[in-house]
ZADO-1210 file (C-alpha; in nm, 4 decimals, padded with zeros to 6 digits):
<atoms>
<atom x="-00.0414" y="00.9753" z="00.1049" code="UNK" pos="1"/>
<atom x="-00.4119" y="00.9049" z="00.2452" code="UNK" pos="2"/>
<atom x="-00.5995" y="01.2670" z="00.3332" code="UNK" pos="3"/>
<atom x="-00.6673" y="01.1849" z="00.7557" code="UNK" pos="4"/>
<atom x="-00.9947" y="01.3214" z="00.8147" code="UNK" pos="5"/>
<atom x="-01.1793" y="01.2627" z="01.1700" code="UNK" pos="6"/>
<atom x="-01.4363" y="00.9899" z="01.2163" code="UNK" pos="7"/>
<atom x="-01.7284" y="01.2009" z="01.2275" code="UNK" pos="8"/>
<atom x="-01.6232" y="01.4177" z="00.9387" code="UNK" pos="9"/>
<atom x="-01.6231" y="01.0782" z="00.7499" code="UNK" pos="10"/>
<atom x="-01.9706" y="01.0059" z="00.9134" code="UNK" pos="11"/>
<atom x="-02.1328" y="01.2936" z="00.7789" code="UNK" pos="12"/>
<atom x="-01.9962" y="01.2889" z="00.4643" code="UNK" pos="13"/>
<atom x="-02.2814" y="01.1950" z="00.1650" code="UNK" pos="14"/>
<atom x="-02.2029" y="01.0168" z="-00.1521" code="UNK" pos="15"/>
<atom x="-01.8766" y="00.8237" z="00.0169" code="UNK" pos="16"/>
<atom x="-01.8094" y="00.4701" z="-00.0042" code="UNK" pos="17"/>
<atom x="-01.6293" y="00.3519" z="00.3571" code="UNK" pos="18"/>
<atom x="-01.4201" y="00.0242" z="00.3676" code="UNK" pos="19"/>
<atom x="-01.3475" y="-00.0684" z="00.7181" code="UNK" pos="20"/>
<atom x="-00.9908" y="-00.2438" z="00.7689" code="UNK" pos="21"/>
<atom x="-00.8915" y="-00.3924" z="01.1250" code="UNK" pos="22"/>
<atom x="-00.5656" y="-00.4489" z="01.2677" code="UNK" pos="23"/>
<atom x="-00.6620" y="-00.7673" z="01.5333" code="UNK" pos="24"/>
<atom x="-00.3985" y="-00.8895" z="01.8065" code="UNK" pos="25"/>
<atom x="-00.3357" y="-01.0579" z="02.0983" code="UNK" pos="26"/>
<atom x="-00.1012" y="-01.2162" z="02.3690" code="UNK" pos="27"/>
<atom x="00.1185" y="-01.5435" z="02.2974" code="UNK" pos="28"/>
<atom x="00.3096" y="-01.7322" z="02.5282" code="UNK" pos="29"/>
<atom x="00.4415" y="-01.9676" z="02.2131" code="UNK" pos="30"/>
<atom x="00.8012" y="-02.0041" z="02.0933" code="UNK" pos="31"/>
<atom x="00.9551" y="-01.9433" z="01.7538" code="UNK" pos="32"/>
<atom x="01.1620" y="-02.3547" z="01.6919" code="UNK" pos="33"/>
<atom x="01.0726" y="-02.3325" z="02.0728" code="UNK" pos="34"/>
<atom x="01.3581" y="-02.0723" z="02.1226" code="UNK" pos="35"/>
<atom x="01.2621" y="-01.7434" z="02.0225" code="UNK" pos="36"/>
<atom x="00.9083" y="-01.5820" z="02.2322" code="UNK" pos="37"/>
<atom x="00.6424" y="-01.5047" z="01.9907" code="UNK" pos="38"/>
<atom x="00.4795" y="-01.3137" z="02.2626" code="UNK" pos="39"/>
<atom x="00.1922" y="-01.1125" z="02.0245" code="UNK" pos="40"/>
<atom x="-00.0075" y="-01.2656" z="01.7383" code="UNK" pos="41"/>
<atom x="-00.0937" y="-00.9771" z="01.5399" code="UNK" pos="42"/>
<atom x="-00.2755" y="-01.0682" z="01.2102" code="UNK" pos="43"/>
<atom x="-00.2586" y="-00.9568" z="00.8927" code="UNK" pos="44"/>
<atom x="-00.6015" y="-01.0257" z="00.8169" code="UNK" pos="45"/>
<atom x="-00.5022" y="-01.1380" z="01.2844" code="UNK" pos="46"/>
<atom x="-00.2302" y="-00.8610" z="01.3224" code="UNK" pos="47"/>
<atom x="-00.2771" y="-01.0048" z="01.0409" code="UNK" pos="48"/>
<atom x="-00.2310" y="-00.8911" z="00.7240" code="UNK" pos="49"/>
<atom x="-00.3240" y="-01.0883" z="00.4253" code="UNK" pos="50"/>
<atom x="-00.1942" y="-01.1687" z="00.0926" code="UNK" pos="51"/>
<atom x="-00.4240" y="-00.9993" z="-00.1965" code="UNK" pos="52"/>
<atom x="-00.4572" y="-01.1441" z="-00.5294" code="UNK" pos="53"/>
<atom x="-00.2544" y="-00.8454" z="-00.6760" code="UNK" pos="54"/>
<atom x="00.0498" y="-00.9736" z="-00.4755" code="UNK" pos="55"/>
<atom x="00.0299" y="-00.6469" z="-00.1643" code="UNK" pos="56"/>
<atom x="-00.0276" y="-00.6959" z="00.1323" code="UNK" pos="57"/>
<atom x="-00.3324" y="-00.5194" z="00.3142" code="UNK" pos="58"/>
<atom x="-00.5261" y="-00.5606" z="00.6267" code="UNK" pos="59"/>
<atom x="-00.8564" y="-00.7526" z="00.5990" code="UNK" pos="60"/>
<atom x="-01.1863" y="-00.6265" z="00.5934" code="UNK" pos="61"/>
<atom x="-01.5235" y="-00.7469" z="00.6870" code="UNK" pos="62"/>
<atom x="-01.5935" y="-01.0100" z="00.3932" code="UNK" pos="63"/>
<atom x="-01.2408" y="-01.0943" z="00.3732" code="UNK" pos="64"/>
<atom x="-01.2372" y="-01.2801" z="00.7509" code="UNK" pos="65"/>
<atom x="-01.5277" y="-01.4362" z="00.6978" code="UNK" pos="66"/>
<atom x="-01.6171" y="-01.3863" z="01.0704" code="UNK" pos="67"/>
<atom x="-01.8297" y="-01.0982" z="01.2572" code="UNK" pos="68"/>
<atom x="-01.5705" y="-00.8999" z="01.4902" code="UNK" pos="69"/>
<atom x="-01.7727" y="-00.6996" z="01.7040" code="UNK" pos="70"/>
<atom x="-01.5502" y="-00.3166" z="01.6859" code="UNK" pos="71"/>
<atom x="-01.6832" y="00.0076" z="01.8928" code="UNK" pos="72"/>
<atom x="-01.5448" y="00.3716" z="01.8670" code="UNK" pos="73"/>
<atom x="-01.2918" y="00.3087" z="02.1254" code="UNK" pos="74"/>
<atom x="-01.1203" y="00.0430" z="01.8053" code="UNK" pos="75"/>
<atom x="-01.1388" y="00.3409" z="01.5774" code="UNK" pos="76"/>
<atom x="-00.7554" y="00.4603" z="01.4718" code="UNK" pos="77"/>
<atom x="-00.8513" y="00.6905" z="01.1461" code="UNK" pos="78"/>
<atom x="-01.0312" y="00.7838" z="00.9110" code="UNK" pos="79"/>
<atom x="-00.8386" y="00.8714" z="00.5643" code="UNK" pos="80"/>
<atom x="-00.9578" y="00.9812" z="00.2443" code="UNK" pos="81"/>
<atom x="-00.8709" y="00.6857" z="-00.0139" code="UNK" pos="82"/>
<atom x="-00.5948" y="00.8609" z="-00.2882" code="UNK" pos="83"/>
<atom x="-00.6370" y="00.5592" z="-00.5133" code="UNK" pos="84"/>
<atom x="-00.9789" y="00.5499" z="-00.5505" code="UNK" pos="85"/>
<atom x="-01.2508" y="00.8821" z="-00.5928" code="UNK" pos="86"/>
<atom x="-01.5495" y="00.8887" z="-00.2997" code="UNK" pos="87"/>
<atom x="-01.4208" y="00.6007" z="-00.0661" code="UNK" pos="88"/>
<atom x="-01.3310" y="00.6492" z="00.3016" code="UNK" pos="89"/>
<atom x="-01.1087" y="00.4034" z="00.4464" code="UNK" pos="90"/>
<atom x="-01.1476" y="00.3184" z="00.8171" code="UNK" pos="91"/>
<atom x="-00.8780" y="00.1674" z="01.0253" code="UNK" pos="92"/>
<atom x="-00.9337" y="-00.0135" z="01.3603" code="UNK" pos="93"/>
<atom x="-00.6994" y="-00.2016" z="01.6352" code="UNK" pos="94"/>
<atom x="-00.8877" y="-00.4671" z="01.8593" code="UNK" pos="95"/>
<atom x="-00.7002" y="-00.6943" z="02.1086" code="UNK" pos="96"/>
<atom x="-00.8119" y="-01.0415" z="02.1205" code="UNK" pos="97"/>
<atom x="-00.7096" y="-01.3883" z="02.3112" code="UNK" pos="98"/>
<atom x="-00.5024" y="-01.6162" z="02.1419" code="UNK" pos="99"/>
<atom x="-00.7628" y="-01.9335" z="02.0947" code="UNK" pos="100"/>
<atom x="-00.9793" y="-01.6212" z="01.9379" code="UNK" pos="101"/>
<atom x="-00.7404" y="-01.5172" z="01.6748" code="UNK" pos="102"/>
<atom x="-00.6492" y="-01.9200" z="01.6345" code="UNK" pos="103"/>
<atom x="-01.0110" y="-01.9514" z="01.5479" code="UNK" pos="104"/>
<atom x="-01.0674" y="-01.6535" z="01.3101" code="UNK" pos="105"/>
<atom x="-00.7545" y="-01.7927" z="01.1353" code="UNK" pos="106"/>
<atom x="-00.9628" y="-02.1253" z="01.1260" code="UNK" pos="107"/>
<atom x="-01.3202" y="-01.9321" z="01.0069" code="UNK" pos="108"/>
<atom x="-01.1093" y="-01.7347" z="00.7503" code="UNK" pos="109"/>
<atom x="-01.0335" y="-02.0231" z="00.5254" code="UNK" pos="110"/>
<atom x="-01.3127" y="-02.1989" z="00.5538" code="UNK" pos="111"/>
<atom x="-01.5674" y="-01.9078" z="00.5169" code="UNK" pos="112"/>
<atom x="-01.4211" y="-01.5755" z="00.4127" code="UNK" pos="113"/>
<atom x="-01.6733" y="-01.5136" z="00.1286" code="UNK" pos="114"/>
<atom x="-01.3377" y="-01.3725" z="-00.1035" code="UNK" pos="115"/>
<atom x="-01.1007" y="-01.6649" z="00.0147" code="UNK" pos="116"/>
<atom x="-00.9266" y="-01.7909" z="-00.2907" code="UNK" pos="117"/>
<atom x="-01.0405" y="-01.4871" z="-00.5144" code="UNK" pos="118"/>
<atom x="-00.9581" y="-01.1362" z="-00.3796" code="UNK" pos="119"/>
<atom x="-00.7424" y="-01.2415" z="-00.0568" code="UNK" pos="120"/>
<atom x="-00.5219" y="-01.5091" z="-00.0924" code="UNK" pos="121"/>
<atom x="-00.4354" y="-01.6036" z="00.2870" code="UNK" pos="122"/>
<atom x="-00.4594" y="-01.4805" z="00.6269" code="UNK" pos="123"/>
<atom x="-00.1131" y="-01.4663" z="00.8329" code="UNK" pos="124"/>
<atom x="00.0855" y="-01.3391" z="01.1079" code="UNK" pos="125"/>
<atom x="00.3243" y="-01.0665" z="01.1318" code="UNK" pos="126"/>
<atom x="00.6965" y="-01.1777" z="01.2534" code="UNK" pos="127"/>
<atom x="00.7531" y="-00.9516" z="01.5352" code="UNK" pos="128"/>
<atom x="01.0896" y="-01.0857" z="01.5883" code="UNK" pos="129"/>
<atom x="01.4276" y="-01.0351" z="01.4793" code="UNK" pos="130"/>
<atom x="01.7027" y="-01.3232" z="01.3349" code="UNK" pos="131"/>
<atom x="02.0632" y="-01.2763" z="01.2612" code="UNK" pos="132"/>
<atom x="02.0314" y="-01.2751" z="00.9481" code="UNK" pos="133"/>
<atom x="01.7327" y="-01.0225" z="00.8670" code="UNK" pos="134"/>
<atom x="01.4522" y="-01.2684" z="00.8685" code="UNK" pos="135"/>
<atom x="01.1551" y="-01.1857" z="01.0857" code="UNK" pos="136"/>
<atom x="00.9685" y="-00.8290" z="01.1066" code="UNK" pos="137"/>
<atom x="01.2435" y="-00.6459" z="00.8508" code="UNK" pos="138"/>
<atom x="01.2361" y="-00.9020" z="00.6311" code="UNK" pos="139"/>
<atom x="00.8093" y="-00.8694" z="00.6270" code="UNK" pos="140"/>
<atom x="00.8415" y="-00.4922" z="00.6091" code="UNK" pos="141"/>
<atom x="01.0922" y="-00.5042" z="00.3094" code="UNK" pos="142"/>
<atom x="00.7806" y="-00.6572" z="00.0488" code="UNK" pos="143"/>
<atom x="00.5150" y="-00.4187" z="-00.0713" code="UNK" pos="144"/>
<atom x="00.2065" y="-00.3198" z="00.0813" code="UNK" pos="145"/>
<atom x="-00.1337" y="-00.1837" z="-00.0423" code="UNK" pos="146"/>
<atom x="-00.2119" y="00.1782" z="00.0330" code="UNK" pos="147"/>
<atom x="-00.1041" y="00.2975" z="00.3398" code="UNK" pos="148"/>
<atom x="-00.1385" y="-00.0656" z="00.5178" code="UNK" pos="149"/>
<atom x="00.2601" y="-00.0041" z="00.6248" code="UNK" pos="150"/>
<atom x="00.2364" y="00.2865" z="00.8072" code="UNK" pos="151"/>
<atom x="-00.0785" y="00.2074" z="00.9921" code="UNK" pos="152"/>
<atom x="00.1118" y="-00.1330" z="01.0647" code="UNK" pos="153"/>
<atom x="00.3802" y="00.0398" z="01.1963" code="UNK" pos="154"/>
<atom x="00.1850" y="00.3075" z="01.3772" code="UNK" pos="155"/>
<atom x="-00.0554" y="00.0569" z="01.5185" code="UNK" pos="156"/>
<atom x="00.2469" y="-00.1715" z="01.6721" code="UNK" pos="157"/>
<atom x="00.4092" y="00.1457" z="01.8653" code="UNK" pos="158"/>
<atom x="00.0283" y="00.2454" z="01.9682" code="UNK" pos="159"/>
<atom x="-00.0273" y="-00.0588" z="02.1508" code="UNK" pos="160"/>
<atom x="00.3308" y="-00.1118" z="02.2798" code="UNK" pos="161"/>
<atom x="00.3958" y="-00.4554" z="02.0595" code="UNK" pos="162"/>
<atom x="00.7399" y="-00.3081" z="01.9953" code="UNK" pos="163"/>
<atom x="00.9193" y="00.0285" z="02.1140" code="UNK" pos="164"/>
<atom x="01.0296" y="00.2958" z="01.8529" code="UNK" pos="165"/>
<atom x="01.3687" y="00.1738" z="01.8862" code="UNK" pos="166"/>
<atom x="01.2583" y="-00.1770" z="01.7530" code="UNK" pos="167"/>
<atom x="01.0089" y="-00.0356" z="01.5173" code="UNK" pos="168"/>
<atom x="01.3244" y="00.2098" z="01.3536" code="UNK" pos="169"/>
<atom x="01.5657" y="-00.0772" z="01.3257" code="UNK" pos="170"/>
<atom x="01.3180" y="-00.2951" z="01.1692" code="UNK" pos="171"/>
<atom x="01.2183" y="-00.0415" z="00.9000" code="UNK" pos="172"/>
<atom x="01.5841" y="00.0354" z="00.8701" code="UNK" pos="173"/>
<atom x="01.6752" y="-00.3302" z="00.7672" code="UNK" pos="174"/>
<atom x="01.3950" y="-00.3218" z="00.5809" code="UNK" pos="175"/>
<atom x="01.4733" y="-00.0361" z="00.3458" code="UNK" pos="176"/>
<atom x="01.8557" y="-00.2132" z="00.3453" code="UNK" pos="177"/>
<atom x="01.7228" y="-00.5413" z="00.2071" code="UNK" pos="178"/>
<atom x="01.4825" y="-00.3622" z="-00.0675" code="UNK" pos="179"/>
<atom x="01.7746" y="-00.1565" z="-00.1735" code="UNK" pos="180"/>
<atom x="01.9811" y="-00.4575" z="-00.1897" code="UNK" pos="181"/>
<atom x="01.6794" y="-00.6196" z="-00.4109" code="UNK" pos="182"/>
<atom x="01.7165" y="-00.3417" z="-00.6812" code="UNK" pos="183"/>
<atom x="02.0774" y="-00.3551" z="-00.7027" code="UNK" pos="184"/>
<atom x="02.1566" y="-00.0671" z="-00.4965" code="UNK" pos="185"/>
<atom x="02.4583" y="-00.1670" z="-00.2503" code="UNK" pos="186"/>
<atom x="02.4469" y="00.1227" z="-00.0520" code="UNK" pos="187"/>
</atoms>
């Protein structure tokens, strides 16, 4: 688990390496098979998250969008000591956007995120619904993430009221059902 350390205690610390990571997300009024509301976009590299080249899924950083989002302290979430990796702080930020913003920085990610194709492999949304049969946010949650991309996901969603705990709980429990299932664990 990634040390949390305050954002001026990262700041001040010499010899560090920061990667900045941003959680972006807006407002929908769009219609899953024009049925089910949508209601937030949130990107995984818009929320959206984004497929790396080693299969996890991560939230994007700065090169990886491709696109200058302009973030200010009042974005910041944490700070965390990397585990994975010696000298590196990771930074995590939330920043709420309109929807024909985040339709355009899906458009400026493919066609010029410097490490499209190479280190990221796609930008996309996170289901925030639920279907009968699993599909939708526990379904996302059951594959693997990088790091501790999950539990800022997670963390970030009940932050800015995307989903209540309640939703958030049943989704992770679902999730933990189906990767069970997965490994040949029935239970």
């Amino acid at each position: 688990m990634a040390e949390q350390i305050t954002r001026e205690d990262a700041l001040r610390r010499e010899g560090y390496r920061h990667a900045c990571h941003i959680m972006l997300y807006g407002d929908s009024s769009a219609k899953l098979f024009g049925k089910i509301p949508i209601k937030h976009i949130v990107l995984i590299t818009v929320i959206q998250m984004q497929m790396r080249f080693d299969g996890l899924l991560g939230f994007p950083g700065g090169l990886e969008v491709g696109v200058a989002v302009p973030v200010g302290v009042d974005n910041h979430v944490s700070s965390c000591l990397s585990p994975s990796c010696p000298r590196l702080i990771t930074h995590f930020y939330v920043k709420k956007m309109t929807e024909s913003e985040l339709k355009e920085m899906e458009r400026a990610a493919v066609a010029t995120a410097t490490d499209h194709g190479l280190e990221v492999l796609g930008m996309f949304r996170v289901p925030l619904y639920f279907l009968k049969n699993g599909g939708g946010l526990p379904y996302f949650l059951s594959h693997s993430f990088i790091s501790n991309s999950r539990a800022q996901l997670l963390s970030a969603l009940q932050r800015c009221g995307l989903l209540s705990q309640g939703e958030l709980e049943k989704a992770v429990r679902q999730a933990e059902q189906m990767r069970l299932t997965r490994c040949g664990d029935p239970h």
